[in-house]
Structure formats: C-alpha cells, structure tokens
C-alpha positions in Angstrom: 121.8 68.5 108.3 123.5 69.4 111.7 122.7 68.5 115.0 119.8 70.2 116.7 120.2 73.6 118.3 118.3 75.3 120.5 117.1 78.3 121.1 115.8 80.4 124.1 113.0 83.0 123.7 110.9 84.1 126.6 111.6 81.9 128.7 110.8 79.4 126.3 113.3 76.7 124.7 112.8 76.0 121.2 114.4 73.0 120.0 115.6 73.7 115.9 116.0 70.5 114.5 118.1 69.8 111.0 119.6 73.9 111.2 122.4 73.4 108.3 119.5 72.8 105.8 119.3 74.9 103.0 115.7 77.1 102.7 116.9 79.2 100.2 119.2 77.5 97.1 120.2 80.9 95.4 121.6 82.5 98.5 122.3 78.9 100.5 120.0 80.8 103.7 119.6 78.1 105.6 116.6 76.7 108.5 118.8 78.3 111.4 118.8 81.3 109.2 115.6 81.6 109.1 115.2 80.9 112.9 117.9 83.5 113.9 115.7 86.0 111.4 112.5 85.2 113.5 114.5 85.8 116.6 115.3 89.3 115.6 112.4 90.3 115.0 109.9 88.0 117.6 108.2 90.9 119.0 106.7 92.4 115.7 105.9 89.2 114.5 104.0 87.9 117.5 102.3 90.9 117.6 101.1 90.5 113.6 99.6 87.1 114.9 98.8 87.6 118.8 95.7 85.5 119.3 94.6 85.1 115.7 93.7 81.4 114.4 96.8 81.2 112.3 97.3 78.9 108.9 101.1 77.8 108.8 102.7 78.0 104.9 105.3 75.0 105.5 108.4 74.6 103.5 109.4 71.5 105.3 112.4 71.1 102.2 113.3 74.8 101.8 111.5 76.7 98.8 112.2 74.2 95.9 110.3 71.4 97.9 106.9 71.0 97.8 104.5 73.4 100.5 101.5 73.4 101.9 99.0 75.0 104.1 98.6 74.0 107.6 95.4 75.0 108.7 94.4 72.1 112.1 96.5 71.8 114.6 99.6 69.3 114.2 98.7 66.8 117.3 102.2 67.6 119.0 100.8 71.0 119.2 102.2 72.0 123.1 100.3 72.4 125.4 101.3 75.9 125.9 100.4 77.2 123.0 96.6 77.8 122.7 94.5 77.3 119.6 90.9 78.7 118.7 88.4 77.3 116.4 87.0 78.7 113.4 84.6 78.1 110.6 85.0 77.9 106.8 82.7 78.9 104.3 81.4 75.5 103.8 80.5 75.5 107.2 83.2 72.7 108.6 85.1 73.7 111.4 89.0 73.8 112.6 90.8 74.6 115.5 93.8 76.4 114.5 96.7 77.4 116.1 96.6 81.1 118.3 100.3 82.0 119.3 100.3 84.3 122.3 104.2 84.0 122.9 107.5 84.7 121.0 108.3 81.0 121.4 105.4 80.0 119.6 106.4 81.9 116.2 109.6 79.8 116.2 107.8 76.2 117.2 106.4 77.0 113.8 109.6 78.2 112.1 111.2 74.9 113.1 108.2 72.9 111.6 109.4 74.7 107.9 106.9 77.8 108.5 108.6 80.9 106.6 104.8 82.7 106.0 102.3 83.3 108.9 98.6 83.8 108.0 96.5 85.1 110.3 93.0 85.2 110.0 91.3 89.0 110.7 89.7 88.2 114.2 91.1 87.3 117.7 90.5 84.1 118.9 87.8 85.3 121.9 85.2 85.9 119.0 85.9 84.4 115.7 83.1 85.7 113.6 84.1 89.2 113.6 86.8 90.8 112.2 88.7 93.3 114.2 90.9 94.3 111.4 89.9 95.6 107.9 92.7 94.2 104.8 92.9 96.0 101.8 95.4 93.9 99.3 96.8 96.4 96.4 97.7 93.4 94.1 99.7 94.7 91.0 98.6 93.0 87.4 100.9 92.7 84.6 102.1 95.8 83.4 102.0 97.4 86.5 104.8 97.5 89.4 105.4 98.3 93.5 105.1 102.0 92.1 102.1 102.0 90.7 101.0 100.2 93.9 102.3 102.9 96.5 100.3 105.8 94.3 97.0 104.0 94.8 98.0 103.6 98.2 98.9 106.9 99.0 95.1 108.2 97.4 93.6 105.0 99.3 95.0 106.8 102.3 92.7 110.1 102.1 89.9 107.8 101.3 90.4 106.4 104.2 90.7 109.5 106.4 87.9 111.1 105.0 86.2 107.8 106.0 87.5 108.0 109.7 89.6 105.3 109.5 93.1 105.1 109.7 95.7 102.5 107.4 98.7 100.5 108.5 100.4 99.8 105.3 102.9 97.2 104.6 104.8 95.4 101.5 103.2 92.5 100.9 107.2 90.6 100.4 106.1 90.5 96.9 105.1 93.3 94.6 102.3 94.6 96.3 100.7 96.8 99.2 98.7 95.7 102.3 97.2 98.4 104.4 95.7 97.3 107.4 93.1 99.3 109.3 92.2 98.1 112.8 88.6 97.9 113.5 85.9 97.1 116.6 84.8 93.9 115.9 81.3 94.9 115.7 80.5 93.5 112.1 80.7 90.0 110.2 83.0 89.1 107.5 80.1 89.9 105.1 79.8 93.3 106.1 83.9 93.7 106.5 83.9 92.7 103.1 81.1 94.5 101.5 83.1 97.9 103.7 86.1 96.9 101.5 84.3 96.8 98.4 83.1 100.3 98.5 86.9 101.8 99.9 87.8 99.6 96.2 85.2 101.4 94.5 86.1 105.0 95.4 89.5 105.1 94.7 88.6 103.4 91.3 86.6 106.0 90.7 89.2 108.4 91.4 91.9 106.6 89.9 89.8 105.0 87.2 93.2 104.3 84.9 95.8 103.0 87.4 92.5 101.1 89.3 90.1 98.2 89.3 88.1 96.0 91.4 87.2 93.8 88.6 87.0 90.2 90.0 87.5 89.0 85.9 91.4 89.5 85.5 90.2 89.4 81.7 88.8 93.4 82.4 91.7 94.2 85.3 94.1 95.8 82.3 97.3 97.5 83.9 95.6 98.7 86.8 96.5 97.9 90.4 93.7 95.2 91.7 91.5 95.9 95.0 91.4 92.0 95.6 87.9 92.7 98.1 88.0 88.8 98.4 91.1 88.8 100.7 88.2 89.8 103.1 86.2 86.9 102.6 85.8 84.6 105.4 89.1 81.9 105.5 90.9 84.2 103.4 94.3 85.3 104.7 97.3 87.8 104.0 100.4 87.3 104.7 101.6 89.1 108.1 104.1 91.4 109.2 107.4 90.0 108.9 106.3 86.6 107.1 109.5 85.7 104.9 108.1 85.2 101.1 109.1 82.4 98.9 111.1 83.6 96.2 114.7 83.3 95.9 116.1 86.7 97.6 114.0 85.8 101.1 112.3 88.6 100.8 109.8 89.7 103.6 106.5 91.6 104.3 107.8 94.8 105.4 105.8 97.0 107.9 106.6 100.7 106.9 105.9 104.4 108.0 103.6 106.2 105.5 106.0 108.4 104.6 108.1 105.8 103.1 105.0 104.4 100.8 106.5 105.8 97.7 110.5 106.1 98.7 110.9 102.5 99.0 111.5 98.9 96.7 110.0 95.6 98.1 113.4 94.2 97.3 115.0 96.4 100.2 113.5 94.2 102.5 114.4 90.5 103.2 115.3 88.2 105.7 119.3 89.9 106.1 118.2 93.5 106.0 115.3 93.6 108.1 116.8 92.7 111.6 119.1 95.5 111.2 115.9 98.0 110.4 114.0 95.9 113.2 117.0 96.7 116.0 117.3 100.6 114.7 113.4 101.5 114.2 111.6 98.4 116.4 108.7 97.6 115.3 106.8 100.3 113.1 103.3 98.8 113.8 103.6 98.5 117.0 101.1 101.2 118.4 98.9 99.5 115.5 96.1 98.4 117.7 96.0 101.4 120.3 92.9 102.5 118.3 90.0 100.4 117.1 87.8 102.3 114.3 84.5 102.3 113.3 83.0 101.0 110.1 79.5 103.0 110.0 80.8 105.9 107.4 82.2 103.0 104.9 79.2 100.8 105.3 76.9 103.7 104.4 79.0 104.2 101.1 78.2 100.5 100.1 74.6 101.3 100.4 75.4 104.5 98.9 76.7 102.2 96.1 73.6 100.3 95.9 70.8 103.2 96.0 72.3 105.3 94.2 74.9 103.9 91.5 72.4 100.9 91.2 76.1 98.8 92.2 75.2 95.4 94.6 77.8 92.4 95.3 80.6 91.2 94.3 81.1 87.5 92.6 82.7 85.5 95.6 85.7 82.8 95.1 84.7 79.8 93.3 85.0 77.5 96.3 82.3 79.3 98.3 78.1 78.4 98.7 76.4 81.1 96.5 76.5 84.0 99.0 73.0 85.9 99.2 73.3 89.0 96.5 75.9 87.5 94.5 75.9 87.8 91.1 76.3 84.9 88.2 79.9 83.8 88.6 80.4 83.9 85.2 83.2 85.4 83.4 82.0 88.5 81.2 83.7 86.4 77.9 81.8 83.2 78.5 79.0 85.7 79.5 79.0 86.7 75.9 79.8 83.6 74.0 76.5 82.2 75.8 74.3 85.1 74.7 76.1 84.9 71.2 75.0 81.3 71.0 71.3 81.7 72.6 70.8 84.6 69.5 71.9 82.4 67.0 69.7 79.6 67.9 66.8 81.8 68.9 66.7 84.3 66.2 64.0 86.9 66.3 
C-alpha cells in the first residue's frame, strides 16, 4: 500500500499511513486522495466540527469494506486533541472526540474517516444545542429539485420566524439548512422548534411536503426528518466526503445557488478548486446566534390551537414524555380491525 507519507498542517505533522490504498474502486481515488482533499479544504471543515463531540464514519478498507461508527475515543487519541463528553438517550455516557485544529480532521482521515458527524452543541455545554438542523430528505419519486423548492419556501419560513438558514447538499440527494442558534434550549425543545418549521411549510407545500415519521404516508413528498434533532442524532458536516462511488461531498452553497445546482457537481476533485476560488461559503456562519422564542411559540400554537402534540421518536429511545404510540398507522389499523371482529357490538 505505499510507504507512509506525511503531511504538515498547522504546525502539525500528520503521519498517512498505507496512502496507495484504494477508497474509491470505480474511480481508483485512493487514502492519500482523500487526505490531499481534506487538506484543501481544512479550514471549512474544522470549522463544520470546531469543538463539537464528533462520531467518526470509518472506512478503514475504502467504501466496499465494511464501516462503522466511531463514537468513544480510540485510546491513541493524542493528547492534543481534546474530547468532551456527552450523553445518549439511554442515559450512558461517552467522551467523544472535539477537534479544535486542522491537524485533527486529518488524524481522523488517516484512521479511514471520509464522513464527520458532529453533534449540534459545543463541547463547553453539551445539553444544549447551539445549532438548529433541518434534513430535506427526498423519498422515492422525488429528487435534489424537488428538495431545493421546499428549501427555498423553508427559507421565508424561516425569516418570517427571525431566523436565518445555512443550507448545504447533504453529498447525497438531499438539503441540510443549518440555522445557528443561542444555546439557550434542550434538545427537546430544539426538536419540538423543528417540528413546527416541518409543519408550516407542509402546510404550505402540502403536495411536495411531509413530516410523516410512517414512510408508509410520506408519498412523493420531500421528508422534514424532525428526528435528526433528537439527542445523538447527527448530520453529516460541511465537506464530509459521502460513500457512494463518484466521492461525492456535502457541499456548503450560497442561497442563490439552492435551485441552480446538482449534488453531483460536487465531489472530492471538484470541490478544492470551488474551495481555493470562493473559500469557505459558511464561514461567517456563526457571526450570529438566533433566538428560538417565535418558533417555539408556533409548536404551542400547534398544540392549542390545531389540537397537534409530539412526534413518535426513533425506536431506540425511552418513551419520551408526550409521545404518541409508536405504532405504524397500518398495524394501527390491522389491530383495531382484529379487536372489532372479536368484540363485535
């Protein structure tokens, strides 16, 4: 696989072990490949995970080989990179890893990282979110397109709100908008302010829309996946290379460019020339924190006056206060169906 390289950054040198190894099969993009791409672009990805407990998406054997998520800390963690612990759902805790220097996104790269995923929060206070995801997630039938127009409505929703989005490809077929945020509110309440944003701009764009959790009632709508707010849930960030065969990347972009761009623009080879001609498009991104009071008070609007409460939550978490049965509308059905039949009047 080669000998080792290595690589200075910041004053930093990162050893890349095994460089000649092929990541990518269909385009033979190798591990240095991948390193050189982190290199371009170091800046605008530290700054996507600056002080955020991060979970590392390892493709120790390239994208055919077999992944997984590292959430702990490896124990040859070095010392100079700092980690910050955090708290599932469940109620366990892990100290993950908090990189604060260019060198640290490429200590990663060299351990097979090629997605970064950040939780919401900085590592000084790990209960509440300072950032506010909203994942456009396109079902079947539906495309980056259809993606960009909800994005693009999302957008006034969020202005008229007081809030302003960051939005991104996702390096698949989807949308991220980002909306920095004081971190004055719990994951619960972050998520519950998602939930109503999701709500409004189904309502005004109830065919191309839906924040149905059952993918049985989604249809050919773009999904509001609210859950990506849920405590321990991650998105990918800012310049995270994808796994699929092109290397394709989460793209930061202008809003301007929402609907005048492909997702398939952007990939490991294209992006460090955008990166060296525009910098980083994201970079003023947390020169402003925003406050959630006008979207909270359209959840309760929600509840008082459209009689709407919670959402179900992912299947691996305690039964959250307000939830409703997590039950699938069909089952739902085929239950009552059954109980009638038994039970007949």
């Amino acid at each position: 696989m080669g000998e080792a390289m290595e690589l200075e950054i910041g004053g930093r040198v990162v050893r890349v072990t095994n460089p000649s190894k092929v990541y990518f099969p269909d385009t033979g993009f190798t591990k240095l490949d991948v390193a050189r791409y982190f290199e371009a672009v170091a800046p605008g990805a530290l700054r996507a995970v600056r002080d955020r407990p991060t979970t590392l998406q390892r493709f120790v054997d390239g994208i055919g080989g077999e992944a997984f998520y590292q959430k702990r800390i490896p124990r040859d963690l070095p010392d100079w990179i700092p980690s910050a612990r955090v708290a599932f759902p469940s109620g366990r805790p892990a100290d993950e890893m908090c990189p604060t220097e260019e060198a640290a996104v490429l200590w990663a790269v060299n351990r097979g990282t090629l997605t970064f995923h950040p939780w919401p929060v900085r590592s000084a206070d790990t209960d509440h979110p300072d950032e506010l995801r909203i994942d456009l997630d396109p079902q079947p039938g539906t495309d980056f397109a259809d993606a960009a127009r909800a994005a693009l409505e999302l957008r006034k929703i969020l202005t008229e709100l007081g809030l302003v989005g960051w939005p991104k490809t996702s390096g698949g077929r989807g949308l991220h908008v980002f909306v920095p945020i004081k971190p004055r509110w719990d994951f619960v309440e972050v998520r519950h302010a998602v939930i109503a944003i999701g709500r409004e701009l189904e309502r005004r764009m109830p065919d191309r829309v839906t924040t149905a959790w059952w993918k049985e009632e989604r249809g050919e709508r773009i999904f509001v996946d609210f859950n990506q707010t849920a405590r321990d849930r991650t998105i990918a960030s800012a310049y995270s290379i994808r796994p699929f065969p092109n290397a394709p990347v989460s793209a930061p972009l202008h809003w301007d460019e929402v609907d005048q761009v492909r997702p398939d623009l952007f990939d490991l080879t294209t992006m460090p020339a955008r990166y060296a001609e525009l910098g980083d498009v994201h970079a003023e991104m947390d020169a402003e924190r925003h406050d959630l009071t006008a979207a909270l008070a359209l959840h309760q609007q929600d509840i008082d006056e459209r009689g709407l409460g919670d959402m179900p939550y992912p299947p691996e978490y305690p039964k959250m206060p307000g939830e409703p049965k997590r039950v699938q509308p069909s089952r739902a059905r085929h239950d009552t169906d059954e109980a009638d039949a038994a039970h007949p009047e």
